[in-house]
PLY file of the C-alpha trace (Angstrom):
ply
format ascii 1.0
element vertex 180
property float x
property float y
property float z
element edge 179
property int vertex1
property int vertex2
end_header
-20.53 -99.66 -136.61
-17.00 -100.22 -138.31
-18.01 -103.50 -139.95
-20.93 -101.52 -141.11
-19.06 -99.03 -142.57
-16.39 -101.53 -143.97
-18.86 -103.33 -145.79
-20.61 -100.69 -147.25
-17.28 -99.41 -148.83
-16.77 -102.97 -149.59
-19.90 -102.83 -151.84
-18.86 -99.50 -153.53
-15.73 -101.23 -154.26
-17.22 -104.30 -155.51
-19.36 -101.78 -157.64
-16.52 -100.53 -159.24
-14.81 -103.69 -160.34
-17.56 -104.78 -161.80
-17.28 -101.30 -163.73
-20.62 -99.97 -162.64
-21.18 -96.74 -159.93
-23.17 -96.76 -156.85
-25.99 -95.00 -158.83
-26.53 -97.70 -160.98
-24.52 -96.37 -164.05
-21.95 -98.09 -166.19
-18.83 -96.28 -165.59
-17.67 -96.95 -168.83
-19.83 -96.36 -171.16
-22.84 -94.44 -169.10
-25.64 -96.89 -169.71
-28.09 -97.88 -167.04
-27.44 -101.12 -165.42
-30.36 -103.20 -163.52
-30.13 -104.73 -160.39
-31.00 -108.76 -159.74
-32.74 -109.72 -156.96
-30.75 -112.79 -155.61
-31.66 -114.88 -153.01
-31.58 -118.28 -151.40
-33.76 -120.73 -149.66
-31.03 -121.49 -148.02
-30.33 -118.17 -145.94
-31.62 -114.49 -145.95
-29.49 -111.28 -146.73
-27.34 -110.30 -144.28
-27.92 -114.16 -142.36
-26.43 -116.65 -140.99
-25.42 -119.30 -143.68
-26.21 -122.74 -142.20
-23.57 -125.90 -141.31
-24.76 -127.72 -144.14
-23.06 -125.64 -146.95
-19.66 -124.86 -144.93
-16.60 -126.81 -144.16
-17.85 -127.45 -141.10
-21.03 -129.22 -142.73
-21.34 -130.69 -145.83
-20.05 -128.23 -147.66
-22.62 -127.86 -150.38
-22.94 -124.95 -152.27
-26.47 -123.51 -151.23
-29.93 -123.09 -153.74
-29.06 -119.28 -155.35
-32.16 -117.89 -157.56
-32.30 -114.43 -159.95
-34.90 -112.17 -161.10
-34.96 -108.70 -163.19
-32.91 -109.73 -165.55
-33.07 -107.28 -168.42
-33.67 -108.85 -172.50
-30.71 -109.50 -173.91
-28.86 -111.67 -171.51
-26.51 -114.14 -172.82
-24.80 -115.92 -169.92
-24.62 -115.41 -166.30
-21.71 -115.50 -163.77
-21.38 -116.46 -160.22
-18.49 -115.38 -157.73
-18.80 -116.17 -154.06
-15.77 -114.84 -152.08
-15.13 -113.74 -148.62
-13.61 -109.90 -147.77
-13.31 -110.78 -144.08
-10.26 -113.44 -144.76
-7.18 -112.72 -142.60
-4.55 -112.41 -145.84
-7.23 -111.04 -148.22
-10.42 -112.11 -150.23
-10.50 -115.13 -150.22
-12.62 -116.83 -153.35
-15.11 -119.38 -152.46
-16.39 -119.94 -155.94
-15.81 -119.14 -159.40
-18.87 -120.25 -161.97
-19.21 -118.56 -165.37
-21.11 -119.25 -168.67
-24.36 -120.64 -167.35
-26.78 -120.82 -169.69
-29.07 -117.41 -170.57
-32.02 -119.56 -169.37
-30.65 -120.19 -166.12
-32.59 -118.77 -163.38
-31.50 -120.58 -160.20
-28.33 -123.10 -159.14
-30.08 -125.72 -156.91
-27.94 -126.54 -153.67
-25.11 -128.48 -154.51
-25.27 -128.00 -158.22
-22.82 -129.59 -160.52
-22.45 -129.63 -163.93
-23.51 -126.16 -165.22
-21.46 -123.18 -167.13
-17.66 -123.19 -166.41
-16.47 -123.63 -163.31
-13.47 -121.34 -162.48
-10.56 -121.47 -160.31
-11.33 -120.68 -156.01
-8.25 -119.66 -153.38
-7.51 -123.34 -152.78
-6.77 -123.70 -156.52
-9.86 -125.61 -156.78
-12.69 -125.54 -159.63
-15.38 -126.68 -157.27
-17.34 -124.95 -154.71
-15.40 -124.39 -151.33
-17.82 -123.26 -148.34
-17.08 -120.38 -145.69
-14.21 -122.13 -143.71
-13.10 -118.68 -141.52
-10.95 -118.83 -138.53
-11.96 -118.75 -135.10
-13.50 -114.79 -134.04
-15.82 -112.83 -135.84
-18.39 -113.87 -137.97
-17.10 -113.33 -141.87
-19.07 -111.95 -145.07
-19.69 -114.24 -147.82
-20.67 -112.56 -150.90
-22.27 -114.32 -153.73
-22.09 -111.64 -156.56
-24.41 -112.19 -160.08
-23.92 -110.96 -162.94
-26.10 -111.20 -166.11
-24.30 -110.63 -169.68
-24.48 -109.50 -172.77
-21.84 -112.22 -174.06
-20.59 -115.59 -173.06
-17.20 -114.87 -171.48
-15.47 -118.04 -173.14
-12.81 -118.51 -170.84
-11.21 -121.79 -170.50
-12.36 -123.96 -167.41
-10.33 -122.85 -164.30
-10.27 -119.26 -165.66
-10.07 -117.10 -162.15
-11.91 -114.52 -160.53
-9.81 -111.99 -161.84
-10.04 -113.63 -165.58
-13.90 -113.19 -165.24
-14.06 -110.01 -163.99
-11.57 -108.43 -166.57
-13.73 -110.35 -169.04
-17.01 -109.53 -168.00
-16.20 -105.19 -167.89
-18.40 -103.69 -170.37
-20.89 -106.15 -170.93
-22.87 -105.85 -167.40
-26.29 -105.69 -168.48
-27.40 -106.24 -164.59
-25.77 -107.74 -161.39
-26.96 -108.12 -157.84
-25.62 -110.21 -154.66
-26.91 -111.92 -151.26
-24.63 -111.84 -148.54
-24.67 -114.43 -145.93
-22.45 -114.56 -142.67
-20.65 -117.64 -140.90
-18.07 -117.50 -137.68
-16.67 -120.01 -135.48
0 1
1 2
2 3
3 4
4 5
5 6
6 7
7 8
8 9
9 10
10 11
11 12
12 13
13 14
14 15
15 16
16 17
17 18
18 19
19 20
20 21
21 22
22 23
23 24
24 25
25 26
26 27
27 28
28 29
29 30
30 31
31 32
32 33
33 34
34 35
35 36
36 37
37 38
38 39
39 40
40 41
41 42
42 43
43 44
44 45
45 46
46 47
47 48
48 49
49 50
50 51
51 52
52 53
53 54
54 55
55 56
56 57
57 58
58 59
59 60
60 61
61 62
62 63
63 64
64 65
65 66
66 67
67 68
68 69
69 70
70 71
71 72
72 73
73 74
74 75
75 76
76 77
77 78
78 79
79 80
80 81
81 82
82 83
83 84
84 85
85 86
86 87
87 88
88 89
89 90
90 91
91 92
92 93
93 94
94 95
95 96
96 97
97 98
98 99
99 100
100 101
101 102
102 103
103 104
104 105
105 106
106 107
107 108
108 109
109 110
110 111
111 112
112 113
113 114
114 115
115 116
116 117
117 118
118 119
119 120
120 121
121 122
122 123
123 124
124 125
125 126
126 127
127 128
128 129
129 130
130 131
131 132
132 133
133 134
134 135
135 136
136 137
137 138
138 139
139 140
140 141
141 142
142 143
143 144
144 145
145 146
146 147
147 148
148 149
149 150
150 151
151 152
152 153
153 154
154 155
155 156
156 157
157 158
158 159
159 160
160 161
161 162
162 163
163 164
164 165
165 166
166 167
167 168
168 169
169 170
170 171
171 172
172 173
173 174
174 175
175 176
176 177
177 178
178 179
């Protein structure tokens, strides 16, 4: 019941970086936002994510696919990260700039947009890796946007999501779980 409850405020907060409310409004400017469907071969919402795309596995980044994107789109973003981590979110991946066309990331996709900086300084994919005890929430967060961000490569989580406020046009997220 407390995770429950955690996450769901988790998701308002999330909400509100990204500068839109729980109803589906832009904060800032009032305009209806969509939602994406996002989902994976890979896993289901609210699933177990397999061995294969942790540390423990390969660690490949798993197949992520969109839909309901609204006209207008110029670029997506990607940020995986991981609320659950014992000194904070922790930020799995960081991939900005893909192409308006883009549609899915196949599993262990290389190559495409701008990769940014994760928590282990990296610009690469880095797969749930929790300690030992309860399972952990990995959030892979989409956004679709009016403009390409433009950031350098490595730019941060934090770089794309001061970037990307204001030009939302629709976001949406899967959520996996891995423990050990």
């Amino acid at each position: 019941m407390m995770r429950t409850m955690h996450y769901l405020l988790l998701t308002l907060v999330l909400l509100a970086a990204a500068g839109c409310r729980s109803d589906g409004e832009t904060a800032q400017e009032g305009e209806s936002q969509m939602t994406l469907t996002v989902t994976s071969n890979a896993f289901q919402d609210g699933r177990k994510i397999p061995v294969k795309y942790t540390c423990d596995g390969d660690n490949l980044s798993p197949q992520i696919a969109w839909s309901g994107a609204p006209s207008g789109v110029k670029s997506y973003a990607v940020i995986m990260d991981d609320p659950d981590a014992p000194m904070g979110t922790y930020v799995h991946w960081v991939l900005y700039d893909l192409p308006a066309s883009t549609q899915e990331l196949a599993e262990g996709v290389q190559g495409m947009g701008v990769a940014g900086t994760n928590s282990a300084r990296k610009t690469i994919y880095s797969g749930p890796c929790p300690p030992r005890g309860p399972e952990h929430h990995y959030i892979f967060k989409v956004y679709a946007l009016d403009k390409i961000l433009g950031i350098r490569e490595g730019g941060s989580k934090a770089d794309v999501e001061s970037a990307l406020k204001g030009h939302v046009l629709a976001s949406g997220q899967l959520v996996g779980l891995y423990g050990r």
